[in-house]
C-alpha positions in Angstrom: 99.0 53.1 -93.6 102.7 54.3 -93.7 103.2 57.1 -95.7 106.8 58.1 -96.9 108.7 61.3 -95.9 109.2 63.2 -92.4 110.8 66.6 -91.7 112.2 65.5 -89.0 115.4 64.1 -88.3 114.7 62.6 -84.8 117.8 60.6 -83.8 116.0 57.9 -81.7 113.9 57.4 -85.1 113.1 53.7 -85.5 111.7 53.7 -89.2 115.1 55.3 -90.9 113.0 53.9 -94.5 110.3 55.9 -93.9 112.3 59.5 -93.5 112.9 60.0 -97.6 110.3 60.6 -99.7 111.2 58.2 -102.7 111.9 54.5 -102.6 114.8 53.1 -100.2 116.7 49.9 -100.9 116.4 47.8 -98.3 119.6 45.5 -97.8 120.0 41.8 -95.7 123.3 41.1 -96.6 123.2 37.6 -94.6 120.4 36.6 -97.0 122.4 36.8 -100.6 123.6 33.6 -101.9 126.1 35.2 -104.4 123.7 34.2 -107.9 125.1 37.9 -109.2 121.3 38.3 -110.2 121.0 41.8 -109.1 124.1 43.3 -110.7 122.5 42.2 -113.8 119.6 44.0 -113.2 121.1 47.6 -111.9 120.1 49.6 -114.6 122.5 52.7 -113.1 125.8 50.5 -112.5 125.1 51.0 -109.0 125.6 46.9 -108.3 129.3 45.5 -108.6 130.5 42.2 -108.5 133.4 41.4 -105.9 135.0 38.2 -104.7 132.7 39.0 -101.6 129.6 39.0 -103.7 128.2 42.2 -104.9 128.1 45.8 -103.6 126.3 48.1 -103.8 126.9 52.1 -104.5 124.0 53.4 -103.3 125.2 57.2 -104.5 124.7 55.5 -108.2 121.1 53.9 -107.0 118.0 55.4 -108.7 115.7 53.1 -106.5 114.2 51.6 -109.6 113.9 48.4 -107.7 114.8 46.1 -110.5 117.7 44.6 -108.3 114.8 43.4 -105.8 112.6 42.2 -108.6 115.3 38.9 -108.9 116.2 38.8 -105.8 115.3 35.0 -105.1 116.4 35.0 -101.7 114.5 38.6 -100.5 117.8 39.7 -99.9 117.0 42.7 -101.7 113.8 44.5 -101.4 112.7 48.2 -101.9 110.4 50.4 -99.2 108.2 52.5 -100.4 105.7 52.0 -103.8 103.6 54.9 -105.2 99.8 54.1 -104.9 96.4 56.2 -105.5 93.8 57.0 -102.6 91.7 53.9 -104.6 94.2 51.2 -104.3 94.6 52.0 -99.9 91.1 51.6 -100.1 91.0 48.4 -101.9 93.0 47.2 -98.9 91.5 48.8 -96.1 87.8 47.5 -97.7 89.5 43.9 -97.5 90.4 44.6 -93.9 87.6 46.2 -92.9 85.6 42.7 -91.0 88.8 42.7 -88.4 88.8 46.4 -87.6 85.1 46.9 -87.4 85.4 43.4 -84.7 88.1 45.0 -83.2 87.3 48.7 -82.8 89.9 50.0 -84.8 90.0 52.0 -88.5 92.1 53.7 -90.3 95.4 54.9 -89.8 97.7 57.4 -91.5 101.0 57.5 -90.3 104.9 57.4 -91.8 106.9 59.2 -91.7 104.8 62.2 -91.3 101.5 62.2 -93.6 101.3 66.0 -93.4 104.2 66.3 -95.9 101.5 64.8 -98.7 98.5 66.6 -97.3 96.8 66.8 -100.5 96.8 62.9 -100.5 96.3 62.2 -96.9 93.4 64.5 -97.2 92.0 62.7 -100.2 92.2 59.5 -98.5 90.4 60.1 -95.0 87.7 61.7 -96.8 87.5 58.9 -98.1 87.1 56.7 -95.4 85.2 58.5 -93.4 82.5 58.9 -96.9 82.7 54.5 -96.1 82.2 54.7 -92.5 85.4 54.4 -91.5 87.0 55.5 -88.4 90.4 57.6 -88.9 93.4 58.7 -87.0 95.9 60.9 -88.0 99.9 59.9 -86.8 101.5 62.6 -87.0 104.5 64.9 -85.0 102.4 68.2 -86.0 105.4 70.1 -88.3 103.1 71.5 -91.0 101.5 74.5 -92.0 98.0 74.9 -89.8 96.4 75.5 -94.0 97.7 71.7 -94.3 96.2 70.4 -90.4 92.9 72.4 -91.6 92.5 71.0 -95.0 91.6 68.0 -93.2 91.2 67.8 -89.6 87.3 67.6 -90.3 87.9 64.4 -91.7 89.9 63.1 -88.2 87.9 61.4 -85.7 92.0 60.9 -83.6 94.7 62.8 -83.5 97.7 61.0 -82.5 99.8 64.1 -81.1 103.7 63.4 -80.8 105.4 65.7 -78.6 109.2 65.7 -78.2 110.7 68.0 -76.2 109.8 71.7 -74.7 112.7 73.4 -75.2 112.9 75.2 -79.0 116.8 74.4 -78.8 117.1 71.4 -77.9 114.0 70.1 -79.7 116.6 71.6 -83.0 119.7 69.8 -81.8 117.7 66.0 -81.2 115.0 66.1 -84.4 116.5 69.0 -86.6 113.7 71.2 -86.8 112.2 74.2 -84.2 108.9 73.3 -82.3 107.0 76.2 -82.6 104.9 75.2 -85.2 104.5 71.8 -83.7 103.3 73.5 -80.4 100.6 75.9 -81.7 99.0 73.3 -84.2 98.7 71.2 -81.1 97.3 74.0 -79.2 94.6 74.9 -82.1 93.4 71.5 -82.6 92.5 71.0 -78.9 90.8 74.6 -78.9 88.6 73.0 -82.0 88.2 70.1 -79.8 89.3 67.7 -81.5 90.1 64.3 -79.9 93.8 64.1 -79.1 96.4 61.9 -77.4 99.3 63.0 -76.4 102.4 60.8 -77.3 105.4 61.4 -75.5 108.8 59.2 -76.3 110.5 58.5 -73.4 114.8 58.1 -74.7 117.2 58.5 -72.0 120.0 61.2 -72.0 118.0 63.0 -75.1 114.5 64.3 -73.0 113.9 62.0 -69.7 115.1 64.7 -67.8 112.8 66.1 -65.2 113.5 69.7 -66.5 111.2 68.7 -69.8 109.5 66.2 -68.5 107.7 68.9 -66.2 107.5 71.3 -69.0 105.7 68.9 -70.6 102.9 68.2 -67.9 102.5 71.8 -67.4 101.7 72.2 -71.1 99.9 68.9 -71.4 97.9 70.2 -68.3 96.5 73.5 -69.9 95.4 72.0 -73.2 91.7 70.9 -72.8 90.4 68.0 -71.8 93.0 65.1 -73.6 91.6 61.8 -74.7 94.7 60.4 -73.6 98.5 60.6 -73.1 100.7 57.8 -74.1 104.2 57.4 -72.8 106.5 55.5 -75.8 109.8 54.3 -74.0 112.9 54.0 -76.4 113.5 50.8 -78.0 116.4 49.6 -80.0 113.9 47.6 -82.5 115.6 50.1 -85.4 119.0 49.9 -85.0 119.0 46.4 -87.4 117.2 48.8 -89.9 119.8 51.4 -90.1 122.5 49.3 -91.8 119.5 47.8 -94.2 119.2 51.2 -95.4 123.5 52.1 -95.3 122.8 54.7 -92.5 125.0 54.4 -89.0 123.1 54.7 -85.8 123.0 58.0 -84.4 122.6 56.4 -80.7 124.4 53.2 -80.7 125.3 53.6 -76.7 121.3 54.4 -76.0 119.6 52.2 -73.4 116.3 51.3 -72.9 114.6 53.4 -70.2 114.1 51.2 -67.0 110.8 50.2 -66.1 111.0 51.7 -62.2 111.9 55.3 -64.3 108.9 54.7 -67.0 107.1 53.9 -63.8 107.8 57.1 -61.9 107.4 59.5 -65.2 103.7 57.9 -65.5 102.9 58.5 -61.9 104.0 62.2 -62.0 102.0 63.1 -64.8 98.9 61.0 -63.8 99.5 63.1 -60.3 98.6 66.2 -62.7 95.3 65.2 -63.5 96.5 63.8 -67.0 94.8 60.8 -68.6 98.5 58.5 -68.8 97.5 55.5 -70.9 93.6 55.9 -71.2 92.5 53.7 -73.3 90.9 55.4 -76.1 87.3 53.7 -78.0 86.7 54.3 -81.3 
């Protein structure tokens, strides 16, 4: 379950729809076939009819969605759609044969879920009052009163951490890490089960400076359930444009397998559980 809105700003980000808190209009350009349908629709004036086809001031967009709505060919589409804690669990009931054969549960994630902690609350309580196994997404910006309205309800924390240094951690994802660090280090004091997710994005924290900083802090939480290395991928730069934003690391690269390689060896060498598998 994706939930809308993140505090962050994290510039290797590969869900750009998911970082506002309202609906974003989604745009394939190479799907329209010109019917004019949608600037017809625009109830703001936002839509415009050129010889190219329309355009699209998205400045004027209210994200009302009625452009999508009669958009034959899914050109158009918008992200995001306001639901109660009732209708996610009318899906995750209907899902509920394949995770309960496959292990698995349910899954808040975004975005950052904290930023609607009244409703992420609501809806692992929820889940866990059907049975249902829960984990938590989350990169840990929040107020602790928000992590301890409804840890209880958690059975996994998926734990992003970024990068060590408080500076840098401001310049790549807009925000301090303080707060992200000592909710990280009270949930493993309650004992809570936690893996660690570290990106790995070349050029922005691959270098052995935080990547040591980061074992040395992994090592003195207790005992992890796990700790996941997530190498860079370019999967999001296609989305960027969809939503009218440029792509804050067009010249970014993959990390090589041989470096994800070496990175998992050194913190494994720690003691650190690198890519346990974790059982529901």
């Amino acid at each position: 379950m994706f939930l809308k809105g993140c505090a962050l700003s994290c510039l290797w980000c590969h869900n750009p729809e998911s970082q506002s808190s309202g609906p974003d209009l989604i745009l394939r350009e190479s799907r329209c076939i010109r019917c004019g349908a949608c600037v017809e629709a625009c109830p703001s004036g936002a839509i415009t009819w050129t010889e190219d086809g329309p355009v699209t001031d998205r400045s004027k967009c209210r994200g009302e969605g009625r452009c999508a709505s009669v958009c034959f060919a899914d050109a158009r589409s918008l992200a995001g759609r306001t639901m109660s804690v009732e209708d996610v669990m009318e899906i995750v009931e209907r899902d509920r044969p394949f995770f309960e054969e496959s292990g698995g549960g349910l899954t808040l994630s975004g975005g950052e879920p904290l930023l609607q902690p009244y409703f992420s609350a609501a809806l692992l309580r929820a889940a866990k009052a059907r049975g249902i196994h829960t984990a938590l997404d989350t990169c840990g910006h929040a107020s602790w009163r928000s992590l301890d309205r409804l840890r209880k309800d958690v059975d996994l924390f998926l734990y992003d951490v970024k990068l060590m240094d408080d500076a840098r951690h401001r310049l790549f994802t807009g925000v301090p890490n303080h707060r992200i660090l000592e909710n990280l280090r009270a949930l493993a004091a309650h004992g809570h089960q936690i893996v660690l997710r570290v990106p790995v994005v070349p050029g922005v924290n691959d270098d052995e400076q935080n990547l040591d900083a980061v074992r040395r802090f992994a090592a003195s939480l207790p005992e992890l359930a796990g700790l996941d290395l997530l190498p860079y991928h370019r999967i999001g730069v296609d989305k960027y444009a969809r939503v009218g934003h440029s792509y804050p690391l067009p010249d970014t690269l993959p990390p090589p397998r041989e470096r994800l390689a070496a990175v998992a060896e050194a913190l494994a060498a720690a003691g650190l559980p690198v890519g346990k598998k974790v059982i529901a």
